[in-house]
C-alpha positions in Angstrom: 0.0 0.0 0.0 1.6 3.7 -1.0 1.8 6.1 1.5 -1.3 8.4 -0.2 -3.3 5.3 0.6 -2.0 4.4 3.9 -3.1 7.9 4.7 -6.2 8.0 3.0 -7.4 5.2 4.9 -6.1 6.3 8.6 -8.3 9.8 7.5 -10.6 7.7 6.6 -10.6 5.6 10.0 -10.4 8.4 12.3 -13.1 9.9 10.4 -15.5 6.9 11.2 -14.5 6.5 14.5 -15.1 10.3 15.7 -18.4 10.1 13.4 -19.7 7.1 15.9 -18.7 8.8 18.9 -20.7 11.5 17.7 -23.9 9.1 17.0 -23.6 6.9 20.1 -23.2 10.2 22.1 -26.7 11.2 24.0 -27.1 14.7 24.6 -25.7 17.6 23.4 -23.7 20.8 25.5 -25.2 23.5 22.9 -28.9 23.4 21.4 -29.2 20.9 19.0 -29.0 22.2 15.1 -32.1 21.4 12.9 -31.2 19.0 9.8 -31.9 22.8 7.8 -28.9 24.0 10.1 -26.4 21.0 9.6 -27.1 21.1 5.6 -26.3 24.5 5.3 -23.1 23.8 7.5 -22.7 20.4 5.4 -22.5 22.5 1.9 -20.5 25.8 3.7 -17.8 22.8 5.2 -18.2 23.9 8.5 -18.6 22.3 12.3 -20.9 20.0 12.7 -22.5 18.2 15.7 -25.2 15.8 15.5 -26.5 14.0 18.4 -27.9 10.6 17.7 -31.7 11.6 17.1 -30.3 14.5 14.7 -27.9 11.6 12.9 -31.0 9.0 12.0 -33.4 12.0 10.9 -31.2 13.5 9.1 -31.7 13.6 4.8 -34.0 10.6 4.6 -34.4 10.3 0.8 -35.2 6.4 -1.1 -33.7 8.5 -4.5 -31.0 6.9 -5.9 -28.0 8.6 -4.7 -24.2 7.9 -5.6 -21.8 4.9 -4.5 -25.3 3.4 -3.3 -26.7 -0.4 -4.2 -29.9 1.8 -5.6 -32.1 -0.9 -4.3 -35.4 -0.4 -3.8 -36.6 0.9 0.2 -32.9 1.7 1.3 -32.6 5.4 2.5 -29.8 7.1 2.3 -28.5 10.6 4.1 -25.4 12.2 2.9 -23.9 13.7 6.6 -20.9 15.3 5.5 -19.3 16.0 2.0 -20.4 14.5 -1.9 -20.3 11.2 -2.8 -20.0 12.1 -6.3 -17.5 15.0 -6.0 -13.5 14.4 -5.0 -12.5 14.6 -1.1 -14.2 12.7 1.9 -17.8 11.9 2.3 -19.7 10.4 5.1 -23.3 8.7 3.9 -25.6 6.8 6.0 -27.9 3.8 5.2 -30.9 2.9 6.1 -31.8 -0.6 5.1 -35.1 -2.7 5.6 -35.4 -6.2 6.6 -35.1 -8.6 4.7 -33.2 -6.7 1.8 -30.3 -8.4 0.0 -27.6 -6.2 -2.4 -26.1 -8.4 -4.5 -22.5 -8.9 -5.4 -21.0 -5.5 -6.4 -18.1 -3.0 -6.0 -16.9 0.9 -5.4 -13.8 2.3 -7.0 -13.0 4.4 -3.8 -12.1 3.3 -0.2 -14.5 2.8 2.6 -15.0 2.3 6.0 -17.9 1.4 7.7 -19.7 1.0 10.9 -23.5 -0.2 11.8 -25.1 1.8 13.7 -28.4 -0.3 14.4 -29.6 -3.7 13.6 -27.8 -7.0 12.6 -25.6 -6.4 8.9 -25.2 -9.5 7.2 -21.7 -8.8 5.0 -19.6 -10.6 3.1 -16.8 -10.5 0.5 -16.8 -12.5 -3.1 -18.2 -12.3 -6.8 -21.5 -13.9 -6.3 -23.7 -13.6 -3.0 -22.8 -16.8 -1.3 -25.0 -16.8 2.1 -21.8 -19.0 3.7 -20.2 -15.9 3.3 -21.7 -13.6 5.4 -20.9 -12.3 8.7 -23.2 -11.3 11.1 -22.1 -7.5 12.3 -23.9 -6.3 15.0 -24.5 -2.8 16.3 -20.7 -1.2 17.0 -19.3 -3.6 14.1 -16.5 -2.2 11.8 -16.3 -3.6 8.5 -14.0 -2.2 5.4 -15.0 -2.0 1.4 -11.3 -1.6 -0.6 -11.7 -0.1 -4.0 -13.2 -3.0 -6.9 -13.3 -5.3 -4.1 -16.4 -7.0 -4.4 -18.8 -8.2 -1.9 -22.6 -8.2 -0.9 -25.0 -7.7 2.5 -27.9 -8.8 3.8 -30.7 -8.2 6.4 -32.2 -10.4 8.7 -35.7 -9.7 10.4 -34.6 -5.9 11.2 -33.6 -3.2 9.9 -30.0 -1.9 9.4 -28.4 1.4 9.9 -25.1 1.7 8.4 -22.6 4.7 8.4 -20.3 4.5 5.2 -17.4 6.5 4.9 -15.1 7.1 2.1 -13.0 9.3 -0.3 -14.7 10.4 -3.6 -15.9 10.3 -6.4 -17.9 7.0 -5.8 -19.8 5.0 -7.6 -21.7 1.4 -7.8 -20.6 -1.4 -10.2 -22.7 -4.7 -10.1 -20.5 -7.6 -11.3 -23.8 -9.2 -13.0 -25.5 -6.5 -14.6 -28.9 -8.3 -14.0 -28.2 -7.6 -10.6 -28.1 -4.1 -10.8 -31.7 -2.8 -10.0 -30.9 0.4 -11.2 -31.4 -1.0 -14.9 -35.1 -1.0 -16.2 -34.0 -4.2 -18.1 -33.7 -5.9 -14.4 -36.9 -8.9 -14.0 -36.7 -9.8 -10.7 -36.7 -7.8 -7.4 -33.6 -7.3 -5.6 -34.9 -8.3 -2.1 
């Protein structure tokens, strides 16, 4: 690994870290900033603070966004930065039970940990069920660039913060997979 990485991915790991302490943390020493506040701070690049309430409510959208399996009923909230601009980005997940995201890949490098709920994840070119690991709440997990893998949920939902350094993007390794295609037959989960 070259140093650029080594050091992307420390940023990357610190960035995670202190974003978790910030979600698990419960209460707040300054009034709390509406989602309208943090956005506006979000697109200026300056501080933010989210306690956990703020951090699940924040930009709940099912639109497709960037570096995202784009399957159907997962929410996604961009909390700090683009996904589909250069420099770091921090997006959040919100996946319902009993979803699967097939096998696919990202050409950046993440870092990710679940917030809520039991992530099944696992690493390979076709979704392989004796693959997966169960990662519960406080679970670390990583997704190197155009490695491949897949996830699954269970009987809950999943909250998952992903972090990484962009641009992003999503590349199934079966393009039948992709339910982003109108040419796709059969639901994704």
């Amino acid at each position: 690994m070259n140093r650029l990485a080594r050091f992307r991915a420390v940023v990357i790991v610190a960035f995670t870290v202190a974003t978790m302490s910030c979600v698990t943390q419960q209460g707040t020493e300054t009034p709390a900033k509406t989602p309208r506040d943090t956005q506006a701070a979000n697109i200026q690049g300056t501080e933010q603070r989210l306690d956990a309430s703020e951090v699940l409510g924040w930009g709940r959208t099912s639109s497709i966004q960037q570096g995202t399996s784009g399957v159907s009923g997962i929410e996604t909230g961009v909390l700090k930065g683009s996904p589909s601009n250069s420099g770091l980005y921090t997006i959040l997940l919100r996946v319902p039970a009993h979803t699967r995201i097939q096998a696919h890949d990202h050409p950046d490098d993440r870092v990710a940990t679940v917030h809520s709920g039991t992530w099944h994840f696992g690493y390979g070119s076709v979704f392989d069920e004796s693959k997966l690991k169960a990662l519960p709440p406080g679970s670390f997990y990583t997704e190197p660039p155009n490695v491949v893998h897949f996830a699954a949920t269970g009987d809950t939902p999943v909250v998952v913060l992903i972090s990484g350094f962009g641009p992003t993007g999503t590349r199934y390794v079966n393009k039948k997979d992709d339910p982003r295609t109108a040419s796709r037959s059969e639901p994704s989960h």
